[in-house]
LUMTI-587642 format. One record per residue: chain; residue number from 1; residue in one letter; x, y, z of N, C-alpha, C in turn. Coordinates in Angstrom, 1 decimal. Layout:
// LUMTI-587642
A, NUM, A, X, Y, Z, X, Y, Z, X, Y, Z
...
***
This chain:
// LUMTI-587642
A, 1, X, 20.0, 4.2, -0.8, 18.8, 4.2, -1.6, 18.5, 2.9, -2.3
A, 2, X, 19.5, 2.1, -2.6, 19.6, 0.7, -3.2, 18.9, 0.3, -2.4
A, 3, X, 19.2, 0.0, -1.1, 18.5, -0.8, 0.1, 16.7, -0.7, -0.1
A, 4, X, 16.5, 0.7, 0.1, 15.4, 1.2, 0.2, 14.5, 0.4, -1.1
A, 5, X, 15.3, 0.7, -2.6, 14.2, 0.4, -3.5, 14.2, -1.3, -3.6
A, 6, X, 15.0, -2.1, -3.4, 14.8, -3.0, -3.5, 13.6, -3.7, -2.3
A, 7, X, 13.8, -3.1, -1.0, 13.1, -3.7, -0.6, 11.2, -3.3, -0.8
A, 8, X, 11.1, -2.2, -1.4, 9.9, -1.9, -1.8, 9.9, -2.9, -3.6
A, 9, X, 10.2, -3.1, -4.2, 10.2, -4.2, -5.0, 10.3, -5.8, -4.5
A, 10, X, 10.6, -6.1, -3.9, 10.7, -7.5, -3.3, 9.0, -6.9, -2.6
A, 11, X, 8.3, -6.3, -1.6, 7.6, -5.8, -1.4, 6.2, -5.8, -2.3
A, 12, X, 6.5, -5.2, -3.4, 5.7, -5.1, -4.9, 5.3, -6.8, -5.0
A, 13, X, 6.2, -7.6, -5.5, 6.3, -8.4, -5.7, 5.8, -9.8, -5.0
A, 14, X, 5.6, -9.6, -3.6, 4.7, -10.2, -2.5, 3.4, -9.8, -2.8
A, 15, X, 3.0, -8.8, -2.7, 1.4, -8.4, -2.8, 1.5, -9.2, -4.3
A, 16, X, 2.0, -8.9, -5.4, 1.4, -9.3, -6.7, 1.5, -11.0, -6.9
A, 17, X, 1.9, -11.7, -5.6, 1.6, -12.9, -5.4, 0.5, -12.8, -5.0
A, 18, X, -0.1, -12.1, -4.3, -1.1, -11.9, -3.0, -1.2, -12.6, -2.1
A, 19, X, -0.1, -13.2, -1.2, 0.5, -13.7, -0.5, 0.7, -13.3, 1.1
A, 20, X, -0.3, -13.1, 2.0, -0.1, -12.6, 3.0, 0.8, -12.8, 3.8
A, 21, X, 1.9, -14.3, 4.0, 2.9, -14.5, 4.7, 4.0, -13.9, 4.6
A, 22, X, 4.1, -13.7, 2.5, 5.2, -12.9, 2.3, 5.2, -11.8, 2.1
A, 23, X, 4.1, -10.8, 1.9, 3.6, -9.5, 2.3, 4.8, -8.8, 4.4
A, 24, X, 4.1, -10.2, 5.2, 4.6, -10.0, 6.6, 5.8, -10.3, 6.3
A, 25, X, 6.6, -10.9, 5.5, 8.0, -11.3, 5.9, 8.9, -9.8, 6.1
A, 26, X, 8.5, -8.9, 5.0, 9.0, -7.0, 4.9, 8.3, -6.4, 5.9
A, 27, X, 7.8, -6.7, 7.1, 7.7, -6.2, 8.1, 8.1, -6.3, 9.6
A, 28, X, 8.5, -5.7, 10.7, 9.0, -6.3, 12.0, 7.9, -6.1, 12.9
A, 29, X, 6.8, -7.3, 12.9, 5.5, -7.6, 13.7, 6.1, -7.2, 15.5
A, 30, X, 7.2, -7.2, 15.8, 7.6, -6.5, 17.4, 7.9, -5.6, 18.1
A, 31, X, 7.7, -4.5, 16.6, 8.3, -3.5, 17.1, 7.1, -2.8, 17.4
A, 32, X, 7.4, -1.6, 18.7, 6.0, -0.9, 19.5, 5.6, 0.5, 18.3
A, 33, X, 6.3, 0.7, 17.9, 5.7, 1.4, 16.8, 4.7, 1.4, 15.5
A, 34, X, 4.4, 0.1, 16.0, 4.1, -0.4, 14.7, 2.3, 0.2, 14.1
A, 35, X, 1.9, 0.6, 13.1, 0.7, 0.9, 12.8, 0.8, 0.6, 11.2
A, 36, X, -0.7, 0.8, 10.7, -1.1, 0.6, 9.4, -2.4, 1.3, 8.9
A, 37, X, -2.2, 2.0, 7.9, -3.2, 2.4, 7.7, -3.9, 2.2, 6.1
A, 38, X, -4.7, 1.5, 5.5, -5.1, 1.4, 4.3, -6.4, 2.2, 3.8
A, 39, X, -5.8, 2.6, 2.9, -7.0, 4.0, 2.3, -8.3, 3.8, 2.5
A, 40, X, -8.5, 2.2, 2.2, -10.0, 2.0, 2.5, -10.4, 1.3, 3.5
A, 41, X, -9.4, 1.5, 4.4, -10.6, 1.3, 5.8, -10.1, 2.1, 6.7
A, 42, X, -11.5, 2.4, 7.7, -11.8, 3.5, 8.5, -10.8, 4.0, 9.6
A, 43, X, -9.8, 2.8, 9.9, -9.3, 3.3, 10.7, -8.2, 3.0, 10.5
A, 44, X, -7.1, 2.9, 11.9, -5.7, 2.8, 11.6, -5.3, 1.6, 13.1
A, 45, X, -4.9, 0.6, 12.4, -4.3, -0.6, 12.5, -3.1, -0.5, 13.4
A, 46, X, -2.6, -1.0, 14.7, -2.2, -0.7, 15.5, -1.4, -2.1, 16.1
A, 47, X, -1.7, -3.1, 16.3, -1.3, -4.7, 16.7, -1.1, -5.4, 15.4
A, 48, X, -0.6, -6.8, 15.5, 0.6, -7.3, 14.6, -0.8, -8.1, 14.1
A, 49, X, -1.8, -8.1, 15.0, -2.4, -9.5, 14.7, -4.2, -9.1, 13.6
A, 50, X, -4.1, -7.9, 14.0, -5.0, -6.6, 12.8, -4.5, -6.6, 11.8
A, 51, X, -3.2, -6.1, 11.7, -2.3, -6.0, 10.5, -2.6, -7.6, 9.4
A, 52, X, -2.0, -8.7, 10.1, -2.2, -9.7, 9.3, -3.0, -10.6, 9.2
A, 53, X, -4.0, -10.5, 9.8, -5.4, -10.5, 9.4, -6.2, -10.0, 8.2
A, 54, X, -5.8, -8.6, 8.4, -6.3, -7.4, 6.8, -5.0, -8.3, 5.4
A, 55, X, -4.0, -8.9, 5.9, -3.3, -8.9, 4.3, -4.1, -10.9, 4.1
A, 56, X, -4.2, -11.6, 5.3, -5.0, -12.4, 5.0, -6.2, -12.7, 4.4
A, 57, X, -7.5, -11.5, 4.8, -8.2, -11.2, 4.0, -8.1, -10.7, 2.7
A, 58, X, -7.0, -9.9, 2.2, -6.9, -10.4, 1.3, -6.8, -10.9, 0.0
A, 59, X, -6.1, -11.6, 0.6, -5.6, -13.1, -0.1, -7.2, -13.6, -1.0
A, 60, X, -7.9, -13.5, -0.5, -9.4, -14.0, -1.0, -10.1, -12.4, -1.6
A, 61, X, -9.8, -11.4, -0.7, -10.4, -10.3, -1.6, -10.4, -10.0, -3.2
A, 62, X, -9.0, -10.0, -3.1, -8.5, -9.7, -4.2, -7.6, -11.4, -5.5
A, 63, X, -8.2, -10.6, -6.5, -8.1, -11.7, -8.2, -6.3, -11.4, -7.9
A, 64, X, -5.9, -10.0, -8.3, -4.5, -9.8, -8.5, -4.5, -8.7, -8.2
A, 65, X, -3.2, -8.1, -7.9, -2.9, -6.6, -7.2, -1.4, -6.8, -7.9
A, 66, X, -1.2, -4.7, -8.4, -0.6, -4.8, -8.9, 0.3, -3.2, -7.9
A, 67, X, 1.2, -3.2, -7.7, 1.9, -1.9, -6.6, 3.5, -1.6, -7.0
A, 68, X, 3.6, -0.4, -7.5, 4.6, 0.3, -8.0, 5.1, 1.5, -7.4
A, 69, X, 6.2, 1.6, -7.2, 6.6, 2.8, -6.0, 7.7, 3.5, -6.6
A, 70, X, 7.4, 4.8, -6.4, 8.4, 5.7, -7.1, 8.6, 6.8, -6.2
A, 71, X, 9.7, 7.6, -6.9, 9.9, 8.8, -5.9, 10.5, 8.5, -4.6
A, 72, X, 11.0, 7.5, -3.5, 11.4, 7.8, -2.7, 12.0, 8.8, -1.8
A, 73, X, 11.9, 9.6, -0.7, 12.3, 10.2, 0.1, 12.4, 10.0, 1.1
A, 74, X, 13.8, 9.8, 1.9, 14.4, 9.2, 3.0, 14.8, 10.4, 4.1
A, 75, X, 14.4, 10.2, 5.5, 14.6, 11.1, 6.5, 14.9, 10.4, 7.5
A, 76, X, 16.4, 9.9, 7.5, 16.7, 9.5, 8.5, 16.2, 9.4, 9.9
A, 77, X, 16.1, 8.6, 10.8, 16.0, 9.2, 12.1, 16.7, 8.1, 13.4
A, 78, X, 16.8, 8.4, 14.4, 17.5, 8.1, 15.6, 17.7, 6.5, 15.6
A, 79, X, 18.3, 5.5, 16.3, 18.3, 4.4, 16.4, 18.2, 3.1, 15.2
A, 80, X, 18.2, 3.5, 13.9, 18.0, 2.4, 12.9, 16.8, 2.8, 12.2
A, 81, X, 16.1, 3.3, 12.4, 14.7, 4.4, 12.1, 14.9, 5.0, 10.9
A, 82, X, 14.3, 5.2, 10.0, 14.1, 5.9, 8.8, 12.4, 6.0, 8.4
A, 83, X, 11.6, 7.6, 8.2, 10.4, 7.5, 7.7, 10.9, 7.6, 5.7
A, 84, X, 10.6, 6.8, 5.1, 10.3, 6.4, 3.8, 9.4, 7.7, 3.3
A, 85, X, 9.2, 8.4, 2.3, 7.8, 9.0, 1.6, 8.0, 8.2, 0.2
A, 86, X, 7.1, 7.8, -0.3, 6.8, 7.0, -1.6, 5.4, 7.3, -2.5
A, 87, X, 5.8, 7.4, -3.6, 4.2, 7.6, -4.1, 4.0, 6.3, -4.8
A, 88, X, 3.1, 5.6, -4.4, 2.2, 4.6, -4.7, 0.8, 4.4, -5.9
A, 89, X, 1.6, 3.6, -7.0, 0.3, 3.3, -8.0, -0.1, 2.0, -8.0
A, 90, X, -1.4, 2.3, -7.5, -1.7, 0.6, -7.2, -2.7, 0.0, -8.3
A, 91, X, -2.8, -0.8, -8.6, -4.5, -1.7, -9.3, -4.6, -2.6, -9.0
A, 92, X, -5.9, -2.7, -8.6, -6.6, -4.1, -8.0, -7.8, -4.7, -9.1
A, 93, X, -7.6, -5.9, -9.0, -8.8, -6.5, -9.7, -9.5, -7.4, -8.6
A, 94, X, -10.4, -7.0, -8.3, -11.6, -7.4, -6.9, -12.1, -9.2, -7.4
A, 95, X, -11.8, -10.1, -6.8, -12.7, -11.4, -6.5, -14.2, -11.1, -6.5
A, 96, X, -14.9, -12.1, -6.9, -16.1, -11.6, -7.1, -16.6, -12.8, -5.7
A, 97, X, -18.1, -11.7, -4.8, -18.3, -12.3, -4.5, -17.7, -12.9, -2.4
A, 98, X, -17.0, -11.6, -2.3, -16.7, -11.0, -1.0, -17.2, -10.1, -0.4
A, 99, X, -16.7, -10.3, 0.7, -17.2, -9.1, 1.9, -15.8, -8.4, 2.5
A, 100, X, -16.2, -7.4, 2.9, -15.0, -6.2, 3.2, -14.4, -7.2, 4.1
A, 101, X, -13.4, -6.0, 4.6, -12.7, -6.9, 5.8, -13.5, -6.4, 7.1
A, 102, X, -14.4, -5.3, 7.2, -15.7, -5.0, 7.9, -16.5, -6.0, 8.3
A, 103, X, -16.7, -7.1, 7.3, -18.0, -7.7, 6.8, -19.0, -7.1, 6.1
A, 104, X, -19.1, -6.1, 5.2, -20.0, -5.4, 4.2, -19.7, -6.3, 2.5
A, 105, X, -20.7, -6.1, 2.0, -21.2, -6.4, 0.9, -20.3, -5.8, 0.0
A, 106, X, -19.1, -6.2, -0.7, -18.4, -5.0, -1.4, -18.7, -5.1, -3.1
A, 107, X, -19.8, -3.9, -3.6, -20.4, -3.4, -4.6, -19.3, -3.9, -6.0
A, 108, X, -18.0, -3.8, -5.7, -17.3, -3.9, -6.9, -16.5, -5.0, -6.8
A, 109, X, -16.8, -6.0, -6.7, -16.5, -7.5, -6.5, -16.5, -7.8, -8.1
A, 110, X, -15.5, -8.7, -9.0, -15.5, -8.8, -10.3, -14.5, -7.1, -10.9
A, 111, X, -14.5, -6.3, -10.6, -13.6, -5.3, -11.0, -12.7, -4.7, -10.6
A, 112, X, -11.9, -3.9, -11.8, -10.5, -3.7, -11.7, -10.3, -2.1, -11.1
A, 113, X, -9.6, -1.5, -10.5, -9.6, -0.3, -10.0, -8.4, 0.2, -10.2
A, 114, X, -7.8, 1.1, -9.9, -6.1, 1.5, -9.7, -6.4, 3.3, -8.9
A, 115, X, -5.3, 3.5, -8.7, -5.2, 4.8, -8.1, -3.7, 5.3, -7.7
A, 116, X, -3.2, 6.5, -7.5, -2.3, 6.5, -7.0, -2.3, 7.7, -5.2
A, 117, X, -1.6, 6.9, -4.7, -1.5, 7.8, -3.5, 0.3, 7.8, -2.9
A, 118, X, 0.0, 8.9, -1.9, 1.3, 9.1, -0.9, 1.4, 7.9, 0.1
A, 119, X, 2.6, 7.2, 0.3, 2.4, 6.5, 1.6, 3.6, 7.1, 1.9
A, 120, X, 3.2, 7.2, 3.6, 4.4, 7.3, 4.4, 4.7, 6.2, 5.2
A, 121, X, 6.1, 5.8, 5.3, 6.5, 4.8, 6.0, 7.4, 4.4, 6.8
A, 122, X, 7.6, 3.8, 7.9, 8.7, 3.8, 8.5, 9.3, 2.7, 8.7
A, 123, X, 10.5, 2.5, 8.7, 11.6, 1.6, 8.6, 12.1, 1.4, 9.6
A, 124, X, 12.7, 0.1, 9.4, 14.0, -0.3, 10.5, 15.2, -1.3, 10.1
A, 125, X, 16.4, -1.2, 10.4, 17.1, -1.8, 10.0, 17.0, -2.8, 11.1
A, 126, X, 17.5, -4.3, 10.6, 17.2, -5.1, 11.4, 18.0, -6.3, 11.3
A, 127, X, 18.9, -7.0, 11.8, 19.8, -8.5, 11.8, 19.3, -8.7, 10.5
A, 128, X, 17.7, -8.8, 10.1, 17.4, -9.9, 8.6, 17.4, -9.0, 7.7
A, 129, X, 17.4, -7.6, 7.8, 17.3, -6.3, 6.4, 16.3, -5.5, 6.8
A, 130, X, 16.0, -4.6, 5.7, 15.2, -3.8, 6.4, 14.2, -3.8, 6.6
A, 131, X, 12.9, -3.6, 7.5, 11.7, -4.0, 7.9, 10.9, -2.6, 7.7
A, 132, X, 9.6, -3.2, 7.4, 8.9, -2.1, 7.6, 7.9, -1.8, 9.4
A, 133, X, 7.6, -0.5, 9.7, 7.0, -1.1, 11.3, 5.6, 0.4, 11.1
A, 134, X, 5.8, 0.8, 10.0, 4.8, 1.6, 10.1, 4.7, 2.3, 8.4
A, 135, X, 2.9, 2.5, 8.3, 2.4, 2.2, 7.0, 1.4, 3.1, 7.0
A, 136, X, 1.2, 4.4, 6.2, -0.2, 5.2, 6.1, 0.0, 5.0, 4.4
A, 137, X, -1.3, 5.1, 4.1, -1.4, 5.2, 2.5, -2.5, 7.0, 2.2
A, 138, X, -2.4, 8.0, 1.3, -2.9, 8.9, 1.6, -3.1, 9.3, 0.2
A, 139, X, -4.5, 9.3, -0.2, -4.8, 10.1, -1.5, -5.0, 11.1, -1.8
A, 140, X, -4.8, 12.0, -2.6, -5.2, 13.1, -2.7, -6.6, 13.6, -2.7
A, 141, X, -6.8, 14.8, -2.3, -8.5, 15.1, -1.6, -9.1, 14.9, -2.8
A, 142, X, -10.5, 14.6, -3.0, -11.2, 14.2, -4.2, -11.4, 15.4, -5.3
A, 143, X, -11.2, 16.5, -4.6, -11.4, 17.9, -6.2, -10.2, 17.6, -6.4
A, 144, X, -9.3, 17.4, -5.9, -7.6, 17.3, -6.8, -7.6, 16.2, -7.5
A, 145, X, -7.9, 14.8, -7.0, -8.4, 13.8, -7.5, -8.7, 13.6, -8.9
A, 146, X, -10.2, 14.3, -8.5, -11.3, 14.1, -10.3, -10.6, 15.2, -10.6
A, 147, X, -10.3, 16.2, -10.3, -9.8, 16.7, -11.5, -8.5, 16.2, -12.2
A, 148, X, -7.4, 15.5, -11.7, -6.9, 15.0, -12.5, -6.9, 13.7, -13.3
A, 149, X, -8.0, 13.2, -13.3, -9.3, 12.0, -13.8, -9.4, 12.6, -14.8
A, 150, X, -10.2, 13.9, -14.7, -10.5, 14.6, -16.1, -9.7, 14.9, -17.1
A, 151, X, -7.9, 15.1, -16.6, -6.8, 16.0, -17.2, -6.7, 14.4, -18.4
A, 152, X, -6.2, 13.2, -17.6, -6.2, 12.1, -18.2, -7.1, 11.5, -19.2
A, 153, X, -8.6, 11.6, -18.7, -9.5, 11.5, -19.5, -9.8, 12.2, -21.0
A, 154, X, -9.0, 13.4, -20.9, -8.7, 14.1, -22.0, -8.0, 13.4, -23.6
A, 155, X, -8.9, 13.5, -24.4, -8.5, 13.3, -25.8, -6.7, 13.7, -26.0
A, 156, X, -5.9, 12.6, -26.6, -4.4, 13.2, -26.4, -4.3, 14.2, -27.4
A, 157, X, -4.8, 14.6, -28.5, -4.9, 15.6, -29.3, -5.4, 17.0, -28.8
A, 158, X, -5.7, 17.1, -27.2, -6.5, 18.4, -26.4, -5.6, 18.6, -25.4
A, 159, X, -4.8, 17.5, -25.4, -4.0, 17.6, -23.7, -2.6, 18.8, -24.3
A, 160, X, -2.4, 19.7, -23.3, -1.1, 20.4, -23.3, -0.4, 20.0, -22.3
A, 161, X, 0.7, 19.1, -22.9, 1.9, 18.7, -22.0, 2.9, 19.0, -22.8
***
């Protein structure tokens, strides 16, 4: 589990550069498994050269990103293979003054966002350590969502915890 958390910190720690070469260094661009999927775009990322293209863009999307990972869950599997479950809190502060990685006009250019979601991930051990070769990020459905917006939004003198 040492292995696992450090390399999701070293990990953290690339994005909060915003660094797209070093973002790619924690991943194995060879392997045929490889996919990606980021919450906010439509689809799911499949080739080495989509993948780092989107952490290139980026690099200019984004002022600073901030990504924290907790909870680990490890399920081994066959040949060097491990899927990862992680829950992911992220915040972004948006460059003002970009376009998606679509090419759209993106509304919240200049602001800060955060959220947390599930990523599932899969691993590989590898000669250099461990690699990542596959990536979904997954939020909770939006009534589970706002409603826990609203639990938080709550006065701390109304909240029962």
């Amino acid at each position: 589990m040492a292995t696992i958390n450090a390399h999701f910190e070293s990990y953290s720690a690339a994005w909060a550069a915003n660094d797209g070469v070093a973002i790619a260094e924690h991943w194995d661009g060879s392997d045929g498994s490889l996919f990606y999927k980021a919450e906010e775009i439509a689809h799911v990322f499949t080739t080495w050269e989509e993948i780092t293209q989107y952490w290139v863009h980026n690099e200019t999307f984004h002022d600073k990103v901030r990504l924290s990972f907790s909870n680990p869950q490890v399920r081994t599997l066959a040949g060097g293979y491990s899927v990862v479950i992680v829950t992911m809190r992220w915040d972004i502060a948006f460059a003002t003054g970009n376009k998606t990685f679509e090419g759209q006009d993106f509304e919240h250019g200049g602001k800060a966002m955060g959220g947390v979601n599930h990523v599932v991930t899969m691993v590989k051990e590898t000669p250099a350590g461990l690699k990542f070769t596959g990536w979904s990020e997954t939020p909770d459905a939006p009534i589970t969502y706002v409603g826990r917006m609203y639990e938080w939004a709550a006065s701390p003198d109304f909240q029962r915890r």
